[in-house]
C-alpha positions as CSV (number, residue, x, y, z in Angstrom):
1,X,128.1,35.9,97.4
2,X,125.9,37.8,95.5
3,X,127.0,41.3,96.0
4,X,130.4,42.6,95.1
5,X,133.3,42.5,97.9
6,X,136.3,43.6,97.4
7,X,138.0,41.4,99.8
8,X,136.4,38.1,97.2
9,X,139.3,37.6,94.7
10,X,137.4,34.8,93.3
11,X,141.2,32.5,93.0
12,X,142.9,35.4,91.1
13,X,145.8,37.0,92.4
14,X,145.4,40.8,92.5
15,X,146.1,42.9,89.6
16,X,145.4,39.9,86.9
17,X,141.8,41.8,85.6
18,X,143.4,44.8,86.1
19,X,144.8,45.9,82.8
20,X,141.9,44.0,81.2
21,X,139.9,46.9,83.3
22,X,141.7,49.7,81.6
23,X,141.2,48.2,78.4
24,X,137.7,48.0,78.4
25,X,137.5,51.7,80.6
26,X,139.7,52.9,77.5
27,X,137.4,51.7,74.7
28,X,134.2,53.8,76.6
29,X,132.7,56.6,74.9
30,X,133.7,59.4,77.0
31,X,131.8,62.2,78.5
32,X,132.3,65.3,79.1
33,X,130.3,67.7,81.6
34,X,128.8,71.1,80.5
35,X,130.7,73.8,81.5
36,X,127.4,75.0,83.2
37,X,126.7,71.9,84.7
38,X,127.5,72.6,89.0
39,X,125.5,76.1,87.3
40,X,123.0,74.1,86.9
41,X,122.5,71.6,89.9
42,X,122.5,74.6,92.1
43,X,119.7,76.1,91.1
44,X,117.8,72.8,90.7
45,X,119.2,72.1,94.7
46,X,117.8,75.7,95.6
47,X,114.7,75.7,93.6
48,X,113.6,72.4,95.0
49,X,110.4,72.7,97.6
50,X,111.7,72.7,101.4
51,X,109.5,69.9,103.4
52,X,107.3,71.5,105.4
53,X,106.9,70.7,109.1
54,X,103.7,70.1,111.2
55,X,103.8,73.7,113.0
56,X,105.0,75.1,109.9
57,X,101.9,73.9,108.3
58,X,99.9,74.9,111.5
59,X,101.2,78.4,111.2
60,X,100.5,79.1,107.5
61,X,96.8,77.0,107.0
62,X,95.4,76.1,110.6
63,X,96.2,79.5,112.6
64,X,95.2,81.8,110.2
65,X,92.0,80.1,109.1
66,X,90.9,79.8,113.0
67,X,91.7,83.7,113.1
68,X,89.2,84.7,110.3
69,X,86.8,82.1,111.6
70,X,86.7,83.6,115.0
71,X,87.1,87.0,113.8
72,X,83.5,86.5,111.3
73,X,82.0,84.5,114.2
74,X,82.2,88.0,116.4
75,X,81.1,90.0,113.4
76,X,77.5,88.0,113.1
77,X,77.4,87.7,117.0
78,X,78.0,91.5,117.5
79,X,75.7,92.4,114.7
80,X,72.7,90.6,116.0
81,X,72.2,92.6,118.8
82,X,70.6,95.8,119.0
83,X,70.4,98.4,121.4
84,X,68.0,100.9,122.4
85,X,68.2,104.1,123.3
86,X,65.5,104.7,126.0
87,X,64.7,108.6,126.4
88,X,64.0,109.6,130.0
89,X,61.9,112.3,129.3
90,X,60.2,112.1,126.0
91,X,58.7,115.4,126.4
92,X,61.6,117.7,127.1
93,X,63.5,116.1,123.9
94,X,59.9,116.7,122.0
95,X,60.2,120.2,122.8
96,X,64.0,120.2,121.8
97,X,63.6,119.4,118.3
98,X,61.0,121.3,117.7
99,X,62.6,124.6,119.0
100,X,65.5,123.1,116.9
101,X,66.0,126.4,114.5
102,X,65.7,128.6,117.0
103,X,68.7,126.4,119.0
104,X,70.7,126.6,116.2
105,X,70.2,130.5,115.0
106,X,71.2,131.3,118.5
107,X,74.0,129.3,118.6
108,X,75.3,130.5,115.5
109,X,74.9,134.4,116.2
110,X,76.3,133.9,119.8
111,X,79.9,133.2,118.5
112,X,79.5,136.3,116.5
113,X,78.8,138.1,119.7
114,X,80.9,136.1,122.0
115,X,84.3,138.1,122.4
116,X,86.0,134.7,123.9
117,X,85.2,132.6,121.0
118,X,87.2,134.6,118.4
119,X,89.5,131.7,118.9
120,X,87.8,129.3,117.3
């Protein structure tokens, strides 16, 4: 047998290499613990890096990557196209603008005037 048993007495009665045991175990340098030593492998045992897990990984790299992605993909798609404003009558809003100081001065001294718009 190659590893210890403790059942494998090897011919010797129990309790013969016993006190030859002790003797030896006495003549070992002994060592004592740090008084901050459990102190110590605590905060090695919490520091250490949790494994992560496949959704875990999913959640932090895959999912939020894919967001951005589809997020700048609508960007570019939304700014490419461009509409136009198509005026019904271009002649009426000709007109407009250029009466577009007398709109205004009349606009402005009619709340003056206007009893109901005091309120404003």
């Amino acid at each position: 047998m190659d590893s210890f048993d403790s059942n494998d007495l090897r011919g010797e009665a129990p309790g013969e290499n016993d006190q030859a045991l002790w003797e030896l175990l006495g003549r070992a340098r002994r060592i004592e613990a740090s008084p901050y030593f459990a102190r110590k492998v605590l905060r090695e045992v919490e520091s250490a890096p949790e494994p992560v897990t496949w959704w875990q990984f999913f959640l932090r790299t895959i999912a939020p990557t894919a967001i951005c992605a589809g997020i700048a993909v609508m960007a570019l798609a939304g700014s490419g196209t461009k509409s136009q404003v198509v005026a019904a009558n271009s002649d009426l809003e000709f007109e407009t603008i250029q009466n577009l100081d007398l709109l205004v001065s009349n606009h402005e001294s009619s709340i003056w005037l206007d009893p109901s718009s005091s309120s404003h």
